[in-house]
N, CA, C and O atoms as a GROMACS GRO file, in nm:
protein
  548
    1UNK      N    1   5.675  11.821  12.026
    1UNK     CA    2   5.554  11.809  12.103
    1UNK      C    3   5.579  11.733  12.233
    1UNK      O    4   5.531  11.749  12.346
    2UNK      N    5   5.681  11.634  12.177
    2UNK     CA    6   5.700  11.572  12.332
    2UNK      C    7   5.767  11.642  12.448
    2UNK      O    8   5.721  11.630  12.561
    3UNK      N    9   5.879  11.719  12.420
    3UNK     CA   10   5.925  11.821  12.512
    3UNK      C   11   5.837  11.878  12.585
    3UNK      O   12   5.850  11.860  12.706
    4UNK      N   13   5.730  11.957  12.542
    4UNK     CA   14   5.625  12.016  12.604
    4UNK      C   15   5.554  11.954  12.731
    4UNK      O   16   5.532  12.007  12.840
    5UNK      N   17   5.514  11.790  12.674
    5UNK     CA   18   5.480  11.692  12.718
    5UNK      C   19   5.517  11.668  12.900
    5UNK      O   20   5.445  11.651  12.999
    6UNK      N   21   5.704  11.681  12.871
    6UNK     CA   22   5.783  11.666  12.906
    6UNK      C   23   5.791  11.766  13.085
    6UNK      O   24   5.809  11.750  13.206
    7UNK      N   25   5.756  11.881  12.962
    7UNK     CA   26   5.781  11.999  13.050
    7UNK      C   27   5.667  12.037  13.147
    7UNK      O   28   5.682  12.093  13.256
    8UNK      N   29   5.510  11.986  13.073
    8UNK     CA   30   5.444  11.970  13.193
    8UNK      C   31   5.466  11.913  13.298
    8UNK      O   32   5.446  11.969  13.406
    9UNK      N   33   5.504  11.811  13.291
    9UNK     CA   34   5.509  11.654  13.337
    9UNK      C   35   5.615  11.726  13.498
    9UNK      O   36   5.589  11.713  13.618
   10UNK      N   37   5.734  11.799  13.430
   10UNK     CA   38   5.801  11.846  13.560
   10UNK      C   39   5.722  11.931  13.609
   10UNK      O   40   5.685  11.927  13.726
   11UNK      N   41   5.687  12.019  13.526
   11UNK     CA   42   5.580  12.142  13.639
   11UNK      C   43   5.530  12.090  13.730
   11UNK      O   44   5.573  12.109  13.844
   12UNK      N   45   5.413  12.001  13.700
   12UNK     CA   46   5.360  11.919  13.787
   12UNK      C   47   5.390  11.877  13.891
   12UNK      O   48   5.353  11.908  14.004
   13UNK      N   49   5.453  11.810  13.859
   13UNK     CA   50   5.571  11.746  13.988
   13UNK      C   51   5.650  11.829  14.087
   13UNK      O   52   5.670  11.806  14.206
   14UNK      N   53   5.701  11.957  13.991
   14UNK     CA   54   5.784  12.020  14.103
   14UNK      C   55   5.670  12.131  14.193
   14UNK      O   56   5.716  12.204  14.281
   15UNK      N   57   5.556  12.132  14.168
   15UNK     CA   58   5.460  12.205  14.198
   15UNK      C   59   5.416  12.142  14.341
   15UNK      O   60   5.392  12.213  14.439
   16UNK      N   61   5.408  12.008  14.340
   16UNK     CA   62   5.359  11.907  14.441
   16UNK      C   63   5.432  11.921  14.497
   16UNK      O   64   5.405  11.978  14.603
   17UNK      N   65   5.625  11.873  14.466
   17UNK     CA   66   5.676  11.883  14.572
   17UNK      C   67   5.726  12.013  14.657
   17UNK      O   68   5.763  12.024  14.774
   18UNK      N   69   5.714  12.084  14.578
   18UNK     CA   70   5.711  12.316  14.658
   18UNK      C   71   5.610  12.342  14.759
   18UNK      O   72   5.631  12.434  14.838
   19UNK      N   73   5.479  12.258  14.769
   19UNK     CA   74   5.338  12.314  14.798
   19UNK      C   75   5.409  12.297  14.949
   19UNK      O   76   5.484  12.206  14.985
   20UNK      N   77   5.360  12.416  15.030
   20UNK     CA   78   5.368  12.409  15.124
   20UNK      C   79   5.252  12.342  15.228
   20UNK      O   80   5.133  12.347  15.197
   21UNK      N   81   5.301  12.273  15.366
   21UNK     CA   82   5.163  12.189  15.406
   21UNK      C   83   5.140  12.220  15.499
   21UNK      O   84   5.110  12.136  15.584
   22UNK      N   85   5.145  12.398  15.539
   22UNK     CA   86   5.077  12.503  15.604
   22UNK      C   87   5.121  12.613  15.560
   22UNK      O   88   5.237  12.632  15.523
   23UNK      N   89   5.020  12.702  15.561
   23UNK     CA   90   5.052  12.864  15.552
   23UNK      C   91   5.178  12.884  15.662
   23UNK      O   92   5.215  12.804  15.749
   24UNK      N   93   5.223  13.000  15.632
   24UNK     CA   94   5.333  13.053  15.713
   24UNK      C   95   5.273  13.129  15.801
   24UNK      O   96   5.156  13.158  15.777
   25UNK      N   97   5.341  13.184  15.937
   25UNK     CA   98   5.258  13.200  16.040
   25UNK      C   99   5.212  13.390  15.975
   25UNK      O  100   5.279  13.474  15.914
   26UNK      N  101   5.077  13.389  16.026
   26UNK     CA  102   4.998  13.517  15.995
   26UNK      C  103   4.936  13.541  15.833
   26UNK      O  104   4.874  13.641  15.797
   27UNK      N  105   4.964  13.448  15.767
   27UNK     CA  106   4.906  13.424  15.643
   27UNK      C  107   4.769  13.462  15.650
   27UNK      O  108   4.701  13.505  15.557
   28UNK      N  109   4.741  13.446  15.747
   28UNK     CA  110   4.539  13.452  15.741
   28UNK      C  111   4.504  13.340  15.681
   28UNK      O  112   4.583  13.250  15.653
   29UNK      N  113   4.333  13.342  15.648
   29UNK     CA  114   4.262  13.241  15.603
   29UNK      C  115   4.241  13.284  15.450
   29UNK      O  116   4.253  13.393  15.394
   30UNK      N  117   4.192  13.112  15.389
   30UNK     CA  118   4.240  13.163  15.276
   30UNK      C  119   3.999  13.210  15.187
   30UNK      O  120   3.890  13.185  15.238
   31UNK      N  121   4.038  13.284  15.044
   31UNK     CA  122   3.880  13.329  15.058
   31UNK      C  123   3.814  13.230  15.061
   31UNK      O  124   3.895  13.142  15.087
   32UNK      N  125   3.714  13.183  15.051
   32UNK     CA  126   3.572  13.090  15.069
   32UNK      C  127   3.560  13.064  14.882
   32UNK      O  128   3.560  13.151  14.795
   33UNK      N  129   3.550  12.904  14.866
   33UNK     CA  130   3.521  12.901  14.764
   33UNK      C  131   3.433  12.948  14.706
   33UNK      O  132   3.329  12.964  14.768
   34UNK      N  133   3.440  12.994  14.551
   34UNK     CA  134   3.382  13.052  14.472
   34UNK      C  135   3.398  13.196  14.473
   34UNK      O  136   3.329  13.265  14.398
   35UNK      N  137   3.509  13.265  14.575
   35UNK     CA  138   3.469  13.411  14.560
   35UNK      C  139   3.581  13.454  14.436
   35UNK      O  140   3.675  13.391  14.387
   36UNK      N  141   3.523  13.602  14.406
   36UNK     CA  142   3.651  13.648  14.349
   36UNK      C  143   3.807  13.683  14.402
   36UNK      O  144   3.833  13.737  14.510
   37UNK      N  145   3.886  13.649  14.321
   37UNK     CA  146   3.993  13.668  14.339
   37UNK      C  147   4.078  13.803  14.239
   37UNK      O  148   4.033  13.844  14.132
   38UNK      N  149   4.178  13.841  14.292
   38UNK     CA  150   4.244  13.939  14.151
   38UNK      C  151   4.356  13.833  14.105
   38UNK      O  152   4.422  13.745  14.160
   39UNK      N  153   4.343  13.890  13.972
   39UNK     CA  154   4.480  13.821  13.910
   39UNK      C  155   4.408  13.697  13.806
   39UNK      O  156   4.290  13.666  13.786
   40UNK      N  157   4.537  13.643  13.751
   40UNK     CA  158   4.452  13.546  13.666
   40UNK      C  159   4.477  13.405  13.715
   40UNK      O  160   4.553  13.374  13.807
   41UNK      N  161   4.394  13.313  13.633
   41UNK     CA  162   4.384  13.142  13.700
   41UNK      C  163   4.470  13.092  13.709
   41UNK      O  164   4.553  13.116  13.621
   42UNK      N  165   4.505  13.004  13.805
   42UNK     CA  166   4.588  12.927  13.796
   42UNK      C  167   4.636  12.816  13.711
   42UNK      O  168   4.580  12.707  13.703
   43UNK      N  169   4.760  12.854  13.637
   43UNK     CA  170   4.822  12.773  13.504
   43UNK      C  171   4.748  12.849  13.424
   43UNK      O  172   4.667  12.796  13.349
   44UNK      N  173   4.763  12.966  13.427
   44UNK     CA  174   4.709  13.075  13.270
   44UNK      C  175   4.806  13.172  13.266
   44UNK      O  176   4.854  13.202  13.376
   45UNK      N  177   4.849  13.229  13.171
   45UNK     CA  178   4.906  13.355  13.105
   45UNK      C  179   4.885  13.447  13.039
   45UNK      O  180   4.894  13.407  12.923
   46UNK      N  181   4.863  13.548  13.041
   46UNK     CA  182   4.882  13.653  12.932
   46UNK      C  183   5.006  13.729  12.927
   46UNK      O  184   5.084  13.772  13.013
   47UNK      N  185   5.000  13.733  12.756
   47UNK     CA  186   5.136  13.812  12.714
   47UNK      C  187   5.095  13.933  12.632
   47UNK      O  188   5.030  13.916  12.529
   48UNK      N  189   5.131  14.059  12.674
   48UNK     CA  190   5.146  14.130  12.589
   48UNK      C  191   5.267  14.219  12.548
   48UNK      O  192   5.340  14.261  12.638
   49UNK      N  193   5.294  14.250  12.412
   49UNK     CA  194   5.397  14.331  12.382
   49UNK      C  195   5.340  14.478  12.344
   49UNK      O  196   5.242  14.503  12.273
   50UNK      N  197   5.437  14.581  12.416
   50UNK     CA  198   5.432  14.719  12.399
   50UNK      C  199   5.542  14.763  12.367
   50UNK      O  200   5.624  14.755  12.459
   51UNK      N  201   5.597  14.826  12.236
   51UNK     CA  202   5.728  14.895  12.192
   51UNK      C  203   5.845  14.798  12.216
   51UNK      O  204   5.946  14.830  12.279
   52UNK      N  205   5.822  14.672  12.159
   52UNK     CA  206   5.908  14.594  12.198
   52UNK      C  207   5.909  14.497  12.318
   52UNK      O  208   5.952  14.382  12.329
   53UNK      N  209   5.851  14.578  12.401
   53UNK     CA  210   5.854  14.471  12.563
   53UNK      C  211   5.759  14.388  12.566
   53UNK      O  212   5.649  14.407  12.515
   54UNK      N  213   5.800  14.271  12.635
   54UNK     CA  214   5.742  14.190  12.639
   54UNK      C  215   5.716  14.175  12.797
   54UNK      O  216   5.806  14.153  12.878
   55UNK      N  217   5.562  14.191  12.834
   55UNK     CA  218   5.553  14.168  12.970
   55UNK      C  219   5.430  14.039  12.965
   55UNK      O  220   5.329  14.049  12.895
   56UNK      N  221   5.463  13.904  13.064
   56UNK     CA  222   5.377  13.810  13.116
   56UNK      C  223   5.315  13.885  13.218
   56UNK      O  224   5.339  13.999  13.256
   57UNK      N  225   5.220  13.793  13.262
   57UNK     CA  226   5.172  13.794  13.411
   57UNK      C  227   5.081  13.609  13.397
   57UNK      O  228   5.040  13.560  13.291
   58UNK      N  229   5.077  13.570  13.476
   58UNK     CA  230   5.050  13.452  13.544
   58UNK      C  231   5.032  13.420  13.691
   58UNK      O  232   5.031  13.492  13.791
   59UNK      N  233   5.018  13.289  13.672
   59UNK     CA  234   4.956  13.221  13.816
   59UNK      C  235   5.027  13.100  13.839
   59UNK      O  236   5.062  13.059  13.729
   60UNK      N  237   5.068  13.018  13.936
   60UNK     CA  238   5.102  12.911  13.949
   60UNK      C  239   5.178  12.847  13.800
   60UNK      O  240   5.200  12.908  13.695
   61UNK      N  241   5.209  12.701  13.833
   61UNK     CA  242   5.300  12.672  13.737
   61UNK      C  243   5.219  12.698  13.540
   61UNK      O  244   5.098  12.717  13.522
   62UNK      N  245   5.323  12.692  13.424
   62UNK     CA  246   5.236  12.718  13.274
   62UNK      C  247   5.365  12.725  13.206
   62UNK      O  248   5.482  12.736  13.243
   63UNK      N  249   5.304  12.714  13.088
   63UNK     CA  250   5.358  12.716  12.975
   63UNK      C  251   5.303  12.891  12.905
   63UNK      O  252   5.184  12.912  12.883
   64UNK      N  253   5.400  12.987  12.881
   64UNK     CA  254   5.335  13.080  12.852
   64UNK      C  255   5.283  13.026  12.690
   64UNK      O  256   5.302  12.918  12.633
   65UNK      N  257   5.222  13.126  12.655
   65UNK     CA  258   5.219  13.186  12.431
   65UNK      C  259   5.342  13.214  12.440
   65UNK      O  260   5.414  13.257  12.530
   66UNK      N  261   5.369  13.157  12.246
   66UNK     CA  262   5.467  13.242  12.230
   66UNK      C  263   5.478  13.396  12.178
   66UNK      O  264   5.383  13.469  12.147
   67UNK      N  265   5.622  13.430  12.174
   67UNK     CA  266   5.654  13.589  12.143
   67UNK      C  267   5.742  13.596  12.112
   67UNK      O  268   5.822  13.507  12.136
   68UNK      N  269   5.779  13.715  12.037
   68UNK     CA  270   5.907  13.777  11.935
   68UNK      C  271   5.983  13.797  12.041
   68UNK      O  272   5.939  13.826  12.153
   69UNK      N  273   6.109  13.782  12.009
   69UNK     CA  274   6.231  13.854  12.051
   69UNK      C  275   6.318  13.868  11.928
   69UNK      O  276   6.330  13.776  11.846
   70UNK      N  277   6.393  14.012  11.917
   70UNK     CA  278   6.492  14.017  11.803
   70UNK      C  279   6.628  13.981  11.848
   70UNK      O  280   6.671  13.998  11.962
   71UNK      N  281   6.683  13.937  11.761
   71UNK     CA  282   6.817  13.885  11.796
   71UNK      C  283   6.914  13.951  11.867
   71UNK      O  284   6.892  14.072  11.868
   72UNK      N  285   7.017  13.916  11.929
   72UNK     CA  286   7.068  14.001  12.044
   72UNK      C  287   7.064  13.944  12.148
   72UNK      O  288   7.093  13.824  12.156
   73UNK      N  289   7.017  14.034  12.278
   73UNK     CA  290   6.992  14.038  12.423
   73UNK      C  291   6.878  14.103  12.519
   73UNK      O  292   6.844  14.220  12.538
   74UNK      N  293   6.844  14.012  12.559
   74UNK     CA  294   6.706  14.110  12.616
   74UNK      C  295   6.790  14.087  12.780
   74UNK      O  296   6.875  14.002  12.806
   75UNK      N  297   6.729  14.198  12.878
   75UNK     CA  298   6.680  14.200  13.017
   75UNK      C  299   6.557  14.148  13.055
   75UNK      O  300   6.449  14.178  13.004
   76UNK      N  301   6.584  14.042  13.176
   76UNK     CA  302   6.478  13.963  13.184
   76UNK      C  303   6.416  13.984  13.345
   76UNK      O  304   6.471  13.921  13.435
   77UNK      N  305   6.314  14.063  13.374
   77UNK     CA  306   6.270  14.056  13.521
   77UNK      C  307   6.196  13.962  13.554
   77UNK      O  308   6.132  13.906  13.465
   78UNK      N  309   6.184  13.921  13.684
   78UNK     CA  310   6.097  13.833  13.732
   78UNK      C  311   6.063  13.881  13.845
   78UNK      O  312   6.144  13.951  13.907
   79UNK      N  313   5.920  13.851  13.903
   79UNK     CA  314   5.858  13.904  14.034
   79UNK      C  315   5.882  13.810  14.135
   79UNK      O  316   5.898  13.689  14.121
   80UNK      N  317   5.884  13.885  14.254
   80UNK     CA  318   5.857  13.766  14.335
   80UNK      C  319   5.706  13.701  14.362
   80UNK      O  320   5.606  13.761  14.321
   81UNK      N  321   5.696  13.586  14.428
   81UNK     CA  322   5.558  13.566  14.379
   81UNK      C  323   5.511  13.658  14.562
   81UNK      O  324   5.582  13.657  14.662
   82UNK      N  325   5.404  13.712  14.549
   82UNK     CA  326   5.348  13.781  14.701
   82UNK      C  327   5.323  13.704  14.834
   82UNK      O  328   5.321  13.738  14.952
   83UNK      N  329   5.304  13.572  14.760
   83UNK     CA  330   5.241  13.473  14.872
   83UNK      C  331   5.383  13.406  14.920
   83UNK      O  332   5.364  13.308  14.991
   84UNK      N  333   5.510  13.435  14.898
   84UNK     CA  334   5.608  13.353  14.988
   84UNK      C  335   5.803  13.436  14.932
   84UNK      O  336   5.920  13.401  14.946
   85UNK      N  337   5.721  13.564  14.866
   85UNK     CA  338   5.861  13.606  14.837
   85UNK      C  339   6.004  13.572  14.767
   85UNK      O  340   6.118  13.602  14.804
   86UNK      N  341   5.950  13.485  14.625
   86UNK     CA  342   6.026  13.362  14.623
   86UNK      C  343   6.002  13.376  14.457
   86UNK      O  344   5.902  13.321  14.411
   87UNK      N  345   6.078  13.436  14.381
   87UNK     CA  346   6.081  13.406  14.234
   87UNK      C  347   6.041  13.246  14.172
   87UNK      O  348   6.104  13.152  14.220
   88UNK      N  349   5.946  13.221  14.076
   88UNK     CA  350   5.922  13.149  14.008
   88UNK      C  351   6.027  13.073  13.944
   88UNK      O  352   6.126  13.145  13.933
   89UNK      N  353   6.055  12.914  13.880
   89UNK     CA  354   6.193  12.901  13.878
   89UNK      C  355   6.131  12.916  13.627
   89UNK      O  356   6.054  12.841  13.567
   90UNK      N  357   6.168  12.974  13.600
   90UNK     CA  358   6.137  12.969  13.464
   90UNK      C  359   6.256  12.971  13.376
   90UNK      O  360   6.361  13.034  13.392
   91UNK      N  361   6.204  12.857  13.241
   91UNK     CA  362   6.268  12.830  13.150
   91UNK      C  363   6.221  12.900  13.024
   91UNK      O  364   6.105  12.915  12.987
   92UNK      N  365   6.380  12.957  12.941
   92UNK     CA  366   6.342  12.946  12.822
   92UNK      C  367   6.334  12.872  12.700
   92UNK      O  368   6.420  12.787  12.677
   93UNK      N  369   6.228  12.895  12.609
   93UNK     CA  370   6.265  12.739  12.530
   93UNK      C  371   6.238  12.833  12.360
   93UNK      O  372   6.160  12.928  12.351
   94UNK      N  373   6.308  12.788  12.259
   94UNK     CA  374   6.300  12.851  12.120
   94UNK      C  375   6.159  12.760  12.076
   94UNK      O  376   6.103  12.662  12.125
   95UNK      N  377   6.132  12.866  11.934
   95UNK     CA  378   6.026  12.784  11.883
   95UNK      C  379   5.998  12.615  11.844
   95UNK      O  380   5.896  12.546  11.853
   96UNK      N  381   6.128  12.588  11.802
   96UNK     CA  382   6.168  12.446  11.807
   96UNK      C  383   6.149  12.385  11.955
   96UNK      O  384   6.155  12.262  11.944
   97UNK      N  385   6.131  12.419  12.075
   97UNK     CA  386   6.111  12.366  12.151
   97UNK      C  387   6.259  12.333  12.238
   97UNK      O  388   6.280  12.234  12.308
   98UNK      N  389   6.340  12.430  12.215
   98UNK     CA  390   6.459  12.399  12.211
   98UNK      C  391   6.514  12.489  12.398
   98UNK      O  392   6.494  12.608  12.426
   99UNK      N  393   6.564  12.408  12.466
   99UNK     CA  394   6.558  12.468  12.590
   99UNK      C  395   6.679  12.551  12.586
   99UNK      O  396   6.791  12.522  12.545
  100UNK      N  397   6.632  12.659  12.636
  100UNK     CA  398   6.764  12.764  12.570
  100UNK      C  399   6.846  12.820  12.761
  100UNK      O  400   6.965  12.846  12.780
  101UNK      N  401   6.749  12.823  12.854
  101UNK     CA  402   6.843  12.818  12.973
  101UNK      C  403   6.712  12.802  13.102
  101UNK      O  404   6.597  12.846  13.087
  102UNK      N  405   6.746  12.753  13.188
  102UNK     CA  406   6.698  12.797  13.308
  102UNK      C  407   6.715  12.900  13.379
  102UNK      O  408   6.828  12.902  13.426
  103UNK      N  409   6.627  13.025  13.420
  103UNK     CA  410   6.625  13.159  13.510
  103UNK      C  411   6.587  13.139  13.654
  103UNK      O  412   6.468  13.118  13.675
  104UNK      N  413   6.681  13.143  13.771
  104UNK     CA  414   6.667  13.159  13.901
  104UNK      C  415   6.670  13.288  13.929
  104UNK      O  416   6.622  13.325  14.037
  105UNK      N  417   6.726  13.385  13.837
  105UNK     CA  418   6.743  13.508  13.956
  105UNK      C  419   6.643  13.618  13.895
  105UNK      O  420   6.590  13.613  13.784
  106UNK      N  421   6.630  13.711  13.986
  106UNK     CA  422   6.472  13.815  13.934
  106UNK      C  423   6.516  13.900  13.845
  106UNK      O  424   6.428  13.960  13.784
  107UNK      N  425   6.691  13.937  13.802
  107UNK     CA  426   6.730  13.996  13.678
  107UNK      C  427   6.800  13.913  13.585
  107UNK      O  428   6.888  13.844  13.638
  108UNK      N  429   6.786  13.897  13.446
  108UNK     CA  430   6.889  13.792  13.393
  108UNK      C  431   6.903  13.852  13.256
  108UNK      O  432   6.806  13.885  13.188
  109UNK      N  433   7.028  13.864  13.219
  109UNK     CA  434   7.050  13.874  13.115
  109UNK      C  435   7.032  13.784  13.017
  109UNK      O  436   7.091  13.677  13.022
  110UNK      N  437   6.953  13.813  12.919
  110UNK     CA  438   6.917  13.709  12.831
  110UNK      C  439   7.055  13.713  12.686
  110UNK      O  440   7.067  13.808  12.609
  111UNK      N  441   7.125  13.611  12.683
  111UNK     CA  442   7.282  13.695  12.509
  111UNK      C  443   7.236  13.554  12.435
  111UNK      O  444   7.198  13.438  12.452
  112UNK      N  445   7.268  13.647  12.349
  112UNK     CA  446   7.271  13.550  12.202
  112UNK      C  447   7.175  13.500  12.166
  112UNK      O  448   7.181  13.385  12.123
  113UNK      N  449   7.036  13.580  12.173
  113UNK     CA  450   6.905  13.556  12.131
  113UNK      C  451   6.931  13.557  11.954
  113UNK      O  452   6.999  13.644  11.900
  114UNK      N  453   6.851  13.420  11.863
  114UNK     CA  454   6.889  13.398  11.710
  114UNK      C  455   6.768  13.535  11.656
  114UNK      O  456   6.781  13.607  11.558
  115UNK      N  457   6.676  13.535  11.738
  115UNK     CA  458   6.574  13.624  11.712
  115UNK      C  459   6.485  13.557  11.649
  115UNK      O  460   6.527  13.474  11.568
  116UNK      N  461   6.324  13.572  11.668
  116UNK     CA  462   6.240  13.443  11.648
  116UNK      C  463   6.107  13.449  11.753
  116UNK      O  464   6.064  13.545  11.816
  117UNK      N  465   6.061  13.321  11.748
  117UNK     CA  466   5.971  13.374  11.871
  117UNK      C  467   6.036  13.239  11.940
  117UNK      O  468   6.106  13.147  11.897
  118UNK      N  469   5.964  13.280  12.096
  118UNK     CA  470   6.021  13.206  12.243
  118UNK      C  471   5.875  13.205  12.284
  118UNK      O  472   5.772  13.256  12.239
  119UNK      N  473   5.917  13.101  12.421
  119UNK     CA  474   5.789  13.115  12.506
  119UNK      C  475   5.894  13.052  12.668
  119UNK      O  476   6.007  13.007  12.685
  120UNK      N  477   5.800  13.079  12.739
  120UNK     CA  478   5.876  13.035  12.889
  120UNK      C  479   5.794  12.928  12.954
  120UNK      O  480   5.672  12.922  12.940
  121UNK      N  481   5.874  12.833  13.035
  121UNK     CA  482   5.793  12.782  13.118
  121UNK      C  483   5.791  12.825  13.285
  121UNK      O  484   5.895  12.881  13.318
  122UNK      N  485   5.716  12.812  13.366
  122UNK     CA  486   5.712  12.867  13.426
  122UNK      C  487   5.671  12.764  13.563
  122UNK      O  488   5.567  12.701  13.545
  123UNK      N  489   5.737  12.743  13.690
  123UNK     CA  490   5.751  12.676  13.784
  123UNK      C  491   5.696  12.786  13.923
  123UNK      O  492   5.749  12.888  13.967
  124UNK      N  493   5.579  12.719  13.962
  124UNK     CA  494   5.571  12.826  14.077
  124UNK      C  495   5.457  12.742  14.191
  124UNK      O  496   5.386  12.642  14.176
  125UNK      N  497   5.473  12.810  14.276
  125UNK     CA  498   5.325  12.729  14.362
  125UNK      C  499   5.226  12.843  14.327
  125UNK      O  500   5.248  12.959  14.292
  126UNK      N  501   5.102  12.768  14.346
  126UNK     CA  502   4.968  12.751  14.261
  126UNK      C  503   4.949  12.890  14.323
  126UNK      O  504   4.953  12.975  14.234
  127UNK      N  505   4.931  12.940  14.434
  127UNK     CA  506   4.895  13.060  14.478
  127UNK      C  507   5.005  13.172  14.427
  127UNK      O  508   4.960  13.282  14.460
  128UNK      N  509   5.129  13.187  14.360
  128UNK     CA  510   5.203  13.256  14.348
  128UNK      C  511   5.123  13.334  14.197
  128UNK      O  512   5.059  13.276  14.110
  129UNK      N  513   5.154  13.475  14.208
  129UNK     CA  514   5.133  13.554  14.072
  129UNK      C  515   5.233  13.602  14.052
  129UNK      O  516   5.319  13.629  14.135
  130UNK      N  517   5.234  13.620  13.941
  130UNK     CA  518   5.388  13.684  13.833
  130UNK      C  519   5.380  13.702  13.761
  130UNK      O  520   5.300  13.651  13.682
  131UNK      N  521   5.492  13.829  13.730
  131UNK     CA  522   5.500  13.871  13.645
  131UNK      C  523   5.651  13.886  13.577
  131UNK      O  524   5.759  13.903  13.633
  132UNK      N  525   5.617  13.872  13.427
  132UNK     CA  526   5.805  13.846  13.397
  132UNK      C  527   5.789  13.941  13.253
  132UNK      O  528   5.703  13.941  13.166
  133UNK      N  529   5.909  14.017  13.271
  133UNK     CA  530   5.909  14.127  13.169
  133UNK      C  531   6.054  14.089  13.082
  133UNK      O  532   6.151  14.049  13.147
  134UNK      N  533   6.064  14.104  12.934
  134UNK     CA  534   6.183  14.089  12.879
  134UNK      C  535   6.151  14.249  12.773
  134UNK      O  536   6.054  14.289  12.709
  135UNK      N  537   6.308  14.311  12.804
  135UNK     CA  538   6.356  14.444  12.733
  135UNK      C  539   6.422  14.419  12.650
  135UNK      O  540   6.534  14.401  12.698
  136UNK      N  541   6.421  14.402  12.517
  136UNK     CA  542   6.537  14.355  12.396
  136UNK      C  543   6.646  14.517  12.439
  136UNK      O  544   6.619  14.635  12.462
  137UNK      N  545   6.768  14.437  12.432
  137UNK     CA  546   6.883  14.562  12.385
  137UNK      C  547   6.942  14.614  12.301
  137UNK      O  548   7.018  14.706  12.327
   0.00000   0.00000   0.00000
């Protein structure tokens, strides 16, 4: 439980120190509070699995749910986020809470999955959406 703890604790932090302290030039303005937006809230996830795959989508920094993976190797995509072109920095961690690697790049081979369920954490600025897909092999 404390890991978790733990793992907010950096999100947080590395979230503050990523935030940029202006838009980039031609960004536009941003909507007027309260309107709608697409996509989901910031620090939320949904996971769903189809025939095996496992696809996220999210918002800013989180802790996904967990999910199956069978033992082996999965392919792991990551999006860039739209608002700065810039993959999310995400960890995997076993059900034990057990940090199994850090993912920088938008393809990663995932080896030597025990098979079990996982969940990811997920590092991003608050306006970034993503999406992260794992293909067991």
């Amino acid at each position: 439980m404390t890991k978790r703890l733990c793992l907010a604790l950096v999100l947080v932090l590395s979230s503050i120190a990523c935030e940029p302290t202006a838009p980039p030039p031609g960004a536009g303005t941003a909507p007027p509070e309260g309107s709608a937006t697409a996509g989901p809230a910031v620090g939320t996830s949904t996971v769903t699995v189809t025939g095996g795959v496992v696809q996220i989508v999210g918002a800013g920094n989180g802790t996904t749910d967990e999910f199956e993976l069978p033992a082996g190797t999965a392919e792991m995509n990551v999006s860039t986020c739209p608002s700065n072109q810039v993959i999310p920095f995400v960890t995997l961690y076993d059900a034990t809470d057990t940090k199994l690697g850090l993912i920088v790049e938008a393809t990663f081979r995932v080896r030597n999955l025990a098979g079990g369920n996982y969940y990811l954490g997920v590092a991003a600025n608050p306006d970034c959406v993503w999406t992260i897909t794992l293909t067991p092999n």
